[in-house]
C-alpha positions as CSV (number, residue, x, y, z in Angstrom):
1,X,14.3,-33.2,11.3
2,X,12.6,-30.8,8.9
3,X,14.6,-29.3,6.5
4,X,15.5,-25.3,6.5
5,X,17.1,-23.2,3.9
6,X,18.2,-19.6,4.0
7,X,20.6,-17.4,1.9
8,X,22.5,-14.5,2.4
9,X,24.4,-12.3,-0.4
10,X,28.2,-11.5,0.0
11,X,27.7,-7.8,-1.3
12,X,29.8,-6.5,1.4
13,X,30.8,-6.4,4.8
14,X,28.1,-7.8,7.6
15,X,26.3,-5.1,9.6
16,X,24.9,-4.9,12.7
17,X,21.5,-4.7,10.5
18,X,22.6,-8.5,8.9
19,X,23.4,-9.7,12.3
20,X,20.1,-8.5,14.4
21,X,17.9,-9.0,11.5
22,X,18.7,-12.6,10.4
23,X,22.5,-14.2,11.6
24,X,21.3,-14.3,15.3
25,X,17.7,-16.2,14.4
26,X,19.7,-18.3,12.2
27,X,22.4,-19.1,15.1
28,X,19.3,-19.9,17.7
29,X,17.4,-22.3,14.7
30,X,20.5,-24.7,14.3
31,X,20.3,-28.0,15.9
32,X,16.4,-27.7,16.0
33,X,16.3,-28.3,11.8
34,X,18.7,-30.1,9.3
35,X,19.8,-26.0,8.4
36,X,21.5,-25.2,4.7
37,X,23.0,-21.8,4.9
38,X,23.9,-20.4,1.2
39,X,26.3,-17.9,0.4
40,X,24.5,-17.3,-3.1
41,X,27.0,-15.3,-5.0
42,X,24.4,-16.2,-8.0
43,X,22.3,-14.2,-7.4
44,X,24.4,-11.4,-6.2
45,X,25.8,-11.1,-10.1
46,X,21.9,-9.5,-11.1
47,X,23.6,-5.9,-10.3
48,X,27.1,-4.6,-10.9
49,X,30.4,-5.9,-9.3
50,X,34.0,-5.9,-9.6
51,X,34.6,-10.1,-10.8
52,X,38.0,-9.9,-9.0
53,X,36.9,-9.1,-5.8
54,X,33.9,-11.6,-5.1
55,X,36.3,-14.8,-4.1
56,X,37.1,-12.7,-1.2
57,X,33.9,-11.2,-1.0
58,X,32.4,-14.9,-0.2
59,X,35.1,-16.4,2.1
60,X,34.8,-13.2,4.2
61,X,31.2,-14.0,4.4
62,X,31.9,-17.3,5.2
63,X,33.9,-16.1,8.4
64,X,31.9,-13.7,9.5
65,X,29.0,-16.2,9.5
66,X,31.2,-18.8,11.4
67,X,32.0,-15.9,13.8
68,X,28.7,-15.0,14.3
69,X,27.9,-18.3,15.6
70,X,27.2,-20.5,12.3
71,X,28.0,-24.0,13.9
72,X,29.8,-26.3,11.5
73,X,28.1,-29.2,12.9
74,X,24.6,-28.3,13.2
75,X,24.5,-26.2,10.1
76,X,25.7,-26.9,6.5
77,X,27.3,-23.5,5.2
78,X,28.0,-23.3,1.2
79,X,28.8,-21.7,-1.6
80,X,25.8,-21.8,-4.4
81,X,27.5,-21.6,-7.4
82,X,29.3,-24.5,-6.3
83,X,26.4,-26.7,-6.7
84,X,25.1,-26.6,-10.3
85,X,22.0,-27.9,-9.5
86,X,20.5,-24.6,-8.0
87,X,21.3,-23.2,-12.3
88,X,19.7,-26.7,-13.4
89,X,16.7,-26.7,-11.1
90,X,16.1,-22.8,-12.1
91,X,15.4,-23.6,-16.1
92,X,13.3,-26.5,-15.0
93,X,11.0,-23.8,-12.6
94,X,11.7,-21.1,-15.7
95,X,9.4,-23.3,-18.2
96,X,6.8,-23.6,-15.6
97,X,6.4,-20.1,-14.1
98,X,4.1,-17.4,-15.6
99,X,5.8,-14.1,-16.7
100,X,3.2,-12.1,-15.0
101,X,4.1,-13.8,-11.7
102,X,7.6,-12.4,-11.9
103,X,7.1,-8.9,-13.2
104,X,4.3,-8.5,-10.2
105,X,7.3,-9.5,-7.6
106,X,7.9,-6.4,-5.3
107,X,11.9,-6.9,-5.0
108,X,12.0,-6.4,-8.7
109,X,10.0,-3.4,-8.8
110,X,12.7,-2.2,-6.5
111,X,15.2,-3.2,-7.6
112,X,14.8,-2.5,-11.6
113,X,13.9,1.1,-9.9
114,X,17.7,1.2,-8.5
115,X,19.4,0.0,-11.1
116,X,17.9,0.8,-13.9
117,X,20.8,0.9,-16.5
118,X,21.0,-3.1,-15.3
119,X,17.4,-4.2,-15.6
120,X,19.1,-7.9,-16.8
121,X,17.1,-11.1,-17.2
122,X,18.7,-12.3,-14.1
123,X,16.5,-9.3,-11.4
124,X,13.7,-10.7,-13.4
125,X,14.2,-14.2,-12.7
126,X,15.6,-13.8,-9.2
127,X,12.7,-15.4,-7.6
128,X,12.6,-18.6,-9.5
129,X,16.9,-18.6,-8.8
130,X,15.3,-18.6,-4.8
131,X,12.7,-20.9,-5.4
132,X,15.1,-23.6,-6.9
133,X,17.7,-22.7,-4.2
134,X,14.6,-23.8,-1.5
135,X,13.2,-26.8,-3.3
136,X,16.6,-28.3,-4.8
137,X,17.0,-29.7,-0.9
138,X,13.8,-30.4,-0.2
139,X,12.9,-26.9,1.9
140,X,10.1,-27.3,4.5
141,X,10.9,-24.1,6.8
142,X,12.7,-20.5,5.5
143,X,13.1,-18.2,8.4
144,X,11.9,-14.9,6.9
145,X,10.6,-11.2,8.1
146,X,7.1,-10.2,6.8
147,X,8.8,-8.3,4.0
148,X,9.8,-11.7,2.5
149,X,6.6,-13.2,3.1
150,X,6.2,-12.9,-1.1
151,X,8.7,-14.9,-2.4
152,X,8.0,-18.0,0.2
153,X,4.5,-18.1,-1.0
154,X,6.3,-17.7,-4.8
155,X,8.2,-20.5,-4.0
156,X,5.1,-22.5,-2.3
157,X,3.3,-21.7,-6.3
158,X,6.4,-22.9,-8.4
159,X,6.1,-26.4,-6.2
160,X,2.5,-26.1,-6.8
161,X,3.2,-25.7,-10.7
162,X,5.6,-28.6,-10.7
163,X,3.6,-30.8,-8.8
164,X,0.8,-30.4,-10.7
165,X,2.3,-31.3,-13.8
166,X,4.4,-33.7,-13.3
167,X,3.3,-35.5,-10.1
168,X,4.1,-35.0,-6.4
169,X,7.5,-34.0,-5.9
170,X,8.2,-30.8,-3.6
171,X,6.9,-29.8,-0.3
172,X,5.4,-26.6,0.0
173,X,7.1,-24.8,2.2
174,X,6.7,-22.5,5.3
175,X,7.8,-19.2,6.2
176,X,8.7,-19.2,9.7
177,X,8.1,-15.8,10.9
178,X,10.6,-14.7,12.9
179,X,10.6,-11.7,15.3
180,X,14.1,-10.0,13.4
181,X,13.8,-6.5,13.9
182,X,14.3,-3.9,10.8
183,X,17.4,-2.0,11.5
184,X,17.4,1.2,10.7
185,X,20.3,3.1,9.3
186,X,22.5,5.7,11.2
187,X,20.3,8.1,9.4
188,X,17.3,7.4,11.1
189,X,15.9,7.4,7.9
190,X,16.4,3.7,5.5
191,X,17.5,0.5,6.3
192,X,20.6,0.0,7.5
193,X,22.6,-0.7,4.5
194,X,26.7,-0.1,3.4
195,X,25.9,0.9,0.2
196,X,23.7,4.1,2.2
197,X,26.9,4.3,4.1
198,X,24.7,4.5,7.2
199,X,25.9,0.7,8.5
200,X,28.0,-0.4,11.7
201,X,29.8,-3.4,11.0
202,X,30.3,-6.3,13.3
203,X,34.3,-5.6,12.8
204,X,34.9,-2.2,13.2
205,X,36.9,-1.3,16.2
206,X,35.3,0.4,19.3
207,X,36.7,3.8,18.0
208,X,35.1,3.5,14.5
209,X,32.2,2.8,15.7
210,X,32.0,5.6,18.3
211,X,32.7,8.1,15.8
212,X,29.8,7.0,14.4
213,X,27.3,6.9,17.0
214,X,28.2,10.1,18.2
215,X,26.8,12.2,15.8
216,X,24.1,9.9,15.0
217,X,20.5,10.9,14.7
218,X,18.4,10.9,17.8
219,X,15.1,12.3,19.3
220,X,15.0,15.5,17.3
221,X,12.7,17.3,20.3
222,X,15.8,16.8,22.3
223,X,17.7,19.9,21.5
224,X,19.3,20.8,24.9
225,X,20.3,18.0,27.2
226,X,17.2,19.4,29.9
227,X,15.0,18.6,27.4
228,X,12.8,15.4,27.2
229,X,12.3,13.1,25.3
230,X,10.1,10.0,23.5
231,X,12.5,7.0,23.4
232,X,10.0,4.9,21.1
233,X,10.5,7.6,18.3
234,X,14.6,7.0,18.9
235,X,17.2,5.7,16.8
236,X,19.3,5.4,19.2
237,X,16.8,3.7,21.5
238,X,15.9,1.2,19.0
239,X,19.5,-0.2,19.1
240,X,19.5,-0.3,22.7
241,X,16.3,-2.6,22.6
242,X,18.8,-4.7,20.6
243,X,21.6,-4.6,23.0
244,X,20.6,-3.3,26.7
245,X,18.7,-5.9,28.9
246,X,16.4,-5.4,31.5
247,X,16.3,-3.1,33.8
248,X,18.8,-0.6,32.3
249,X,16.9,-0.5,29.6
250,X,13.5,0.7,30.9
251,X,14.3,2.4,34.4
252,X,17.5,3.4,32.8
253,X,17.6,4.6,29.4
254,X,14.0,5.0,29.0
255,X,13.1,7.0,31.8
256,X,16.1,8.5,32.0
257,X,15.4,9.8,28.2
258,X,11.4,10.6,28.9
259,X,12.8,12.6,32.2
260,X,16.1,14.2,30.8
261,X,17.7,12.4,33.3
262,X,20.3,11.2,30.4
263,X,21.3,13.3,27.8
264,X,22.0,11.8,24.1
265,X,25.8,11.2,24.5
266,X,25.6,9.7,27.7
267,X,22.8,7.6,26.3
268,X,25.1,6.7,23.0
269,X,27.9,5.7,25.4
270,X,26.0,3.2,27.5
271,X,24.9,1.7,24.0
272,X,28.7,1.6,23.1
273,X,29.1,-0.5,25.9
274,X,26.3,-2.4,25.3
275,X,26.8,-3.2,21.9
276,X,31.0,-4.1,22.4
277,X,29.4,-6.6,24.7
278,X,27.9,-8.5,21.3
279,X,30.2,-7.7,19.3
280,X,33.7,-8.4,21.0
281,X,33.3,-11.9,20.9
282,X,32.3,-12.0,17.8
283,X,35.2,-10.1,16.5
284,X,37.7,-12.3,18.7
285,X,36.1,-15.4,16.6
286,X,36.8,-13.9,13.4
287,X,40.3,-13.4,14.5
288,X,40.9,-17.1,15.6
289,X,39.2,-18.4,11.7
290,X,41.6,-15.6,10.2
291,X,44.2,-17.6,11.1
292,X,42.6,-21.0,9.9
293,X,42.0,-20.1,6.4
294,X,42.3,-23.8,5.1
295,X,39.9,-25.0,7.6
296,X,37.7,-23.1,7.2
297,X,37.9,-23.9,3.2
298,X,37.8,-27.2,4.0
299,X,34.6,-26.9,6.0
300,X,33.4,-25.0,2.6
301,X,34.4,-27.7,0.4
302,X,33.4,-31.0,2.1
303,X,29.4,-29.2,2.7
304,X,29.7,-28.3,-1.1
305,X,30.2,-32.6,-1.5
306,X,27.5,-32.7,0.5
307,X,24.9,-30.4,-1.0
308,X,26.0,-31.6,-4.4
309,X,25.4,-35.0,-3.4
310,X,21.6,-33.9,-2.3
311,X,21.3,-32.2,-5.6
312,X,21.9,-34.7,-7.6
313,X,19.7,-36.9,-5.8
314,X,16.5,-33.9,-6.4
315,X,17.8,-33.5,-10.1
316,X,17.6,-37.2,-10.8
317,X,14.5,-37.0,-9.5
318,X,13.3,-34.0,-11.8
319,X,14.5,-35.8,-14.6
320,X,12.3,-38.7,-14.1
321,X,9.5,-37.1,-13.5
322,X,9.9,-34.6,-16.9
323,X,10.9,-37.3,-19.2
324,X,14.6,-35.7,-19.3
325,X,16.3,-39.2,-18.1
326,X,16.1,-42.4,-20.5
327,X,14.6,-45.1,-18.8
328,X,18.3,-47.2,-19.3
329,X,20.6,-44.7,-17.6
330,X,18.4,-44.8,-14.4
């Protein structure tokens, strides 16, 4: 099977925007690739955090992804920094990629732009950190949106740049362009995001999450419950295109909105429903691998043996083709 590789940062509790946008595409590609699944706290240490808090940070992540439907036997889940090789393969790439290359990178723009009392070495270098965390097992496929389009063809240039000089080594890999919708915030306005406090997360209890829907942004032409409205311009309707199947959806909630035949809370209260649907089972998961902390740090350790025992296999290999191994130790 072709190899895949994604990542995912454990900067704080998992969304319904994590979920929608990338866990569930994840959860449907296992089994059809040999699937690495990084938890890179690496590269979550390029903006400010609190050191004592990030070993929770990542083993919460770690459940929530095995909640979410992360299968332990189709899909290796790891911790990066438990793999040196990701730091090792990342100087190698460093000597071979042009500074102009990294300063053009959008995310850095971005981020520098956000954080600009941290603009460290590290949001510079990001991308080579993700190109080494690809090509250290051999990437062929990276699920991505089109927003990330950028640093899988970075990461197709840095093989380039290796290969080049130093002899075929690393496939150049392919974005595989998934259809994972960009959730939108409770705000109707950014990306759905907990430090923008506009997030639901995939544990908060029914309650909680009502008391956030309810006064959530909707259609703003809807001002009296007679009035009617365009669902397609609807925060709230763009959840329920997550959540609400066919027909409730369009004979339903659509017409229902276009005709005033449902007004806004009724509307919110179906997608309550709707949404509890996805997410109870997920939280019932979560509560079962609560209780199994040491397996499920088991399962953590044994696919960090694993991935180090890949690593060392690509590093070897690095270090033959750059001169860095004498010929009597191989």
């Amino acid at each position: 099977m072709k190899v895949l590789f994604t990542g995912i940062q454990p900067t704080g509790l998992l969304h319904i925007g994590n979920y929608f946008g990338a866990i569930r595409n994840w959860v449907e590609l296992q089994g059809r690739y040999r699937s690495f699944v990084s938890i890179v706290d690496l590269h979550a240490m390029t903006i400010a955090y609190e050191p004592s808090r990030m070993p929770e940070q990542v083993f919460q992540l770690a459940l929530g992804l095995l909640a979410c439907g992360i299968d332990a036997d189709k899909t290796i889940l790891f911790i990066q920094s438990e793999v040196p090789g990701h730091a090792d393969l990342t100087w190698v790439f460093n000597t071979l990629t042009p500074l102009g290359e990294l300063e053009r990178m959008t995310q850095f723009k971005d981020k520098a732009s956000r954080h600009r009392k941290n603009i460290n070495v590290g949001l510079l270098d990001y991308p080579v950190l993700q190109a080494a965390d690809i090509l250290l097992y051999k990437g062929q496929v990276v699920p991505v949106g089109e927003d990330q389009i950028q640093h899988v063809e970075f990461t197709r240039e840095v093989a380039r740049y290796f290969n080049t000089r130093y002899g075929e080594t690393f496939p150049e890999c392919e974005a595989l362009l998934t259809a994972t919708p960009r959730v939108m915030g409770l705000d109707g306005e950014s990306k759905m995001s907990k430090s923008q406090g506009n997030f639901i997360g995939l544990l908060e209890p029914r309650e909680e999450i009502w008391a956030k829907l309810a006064p959530a942004k909707t259609d703003p032409a809807r001002i009296r419950r007679t009035d009617p409205g365009t669902p397609e311009i609807c925060n709230i309707y763009s959840y329920h295109r997550l959540v609400t199947a066919e027909p409730e959806l369009s004979e339903t909630i659509a017409q229902g909105c276009r005709t005033a035949g449902i007004g806004c809370l009724d509307c919110k209260r179906r997608l309550l429903n709707n949404l509890m649907g996805v997410l109870d089972p997920i939280q019932e998961r979560h509560r079962s691998l609560e209780g199994r902390r040491n397996d499920v740090r088991d399962l953590l350790d044994r696919n960090a043996e694993v991935c180090r025992s890949d690593a060392a296999r690509t590093i070897l290999e690095v270090k033959e083709r750059t001169g860095l191994t004498p010929t009597w130790k191989i």
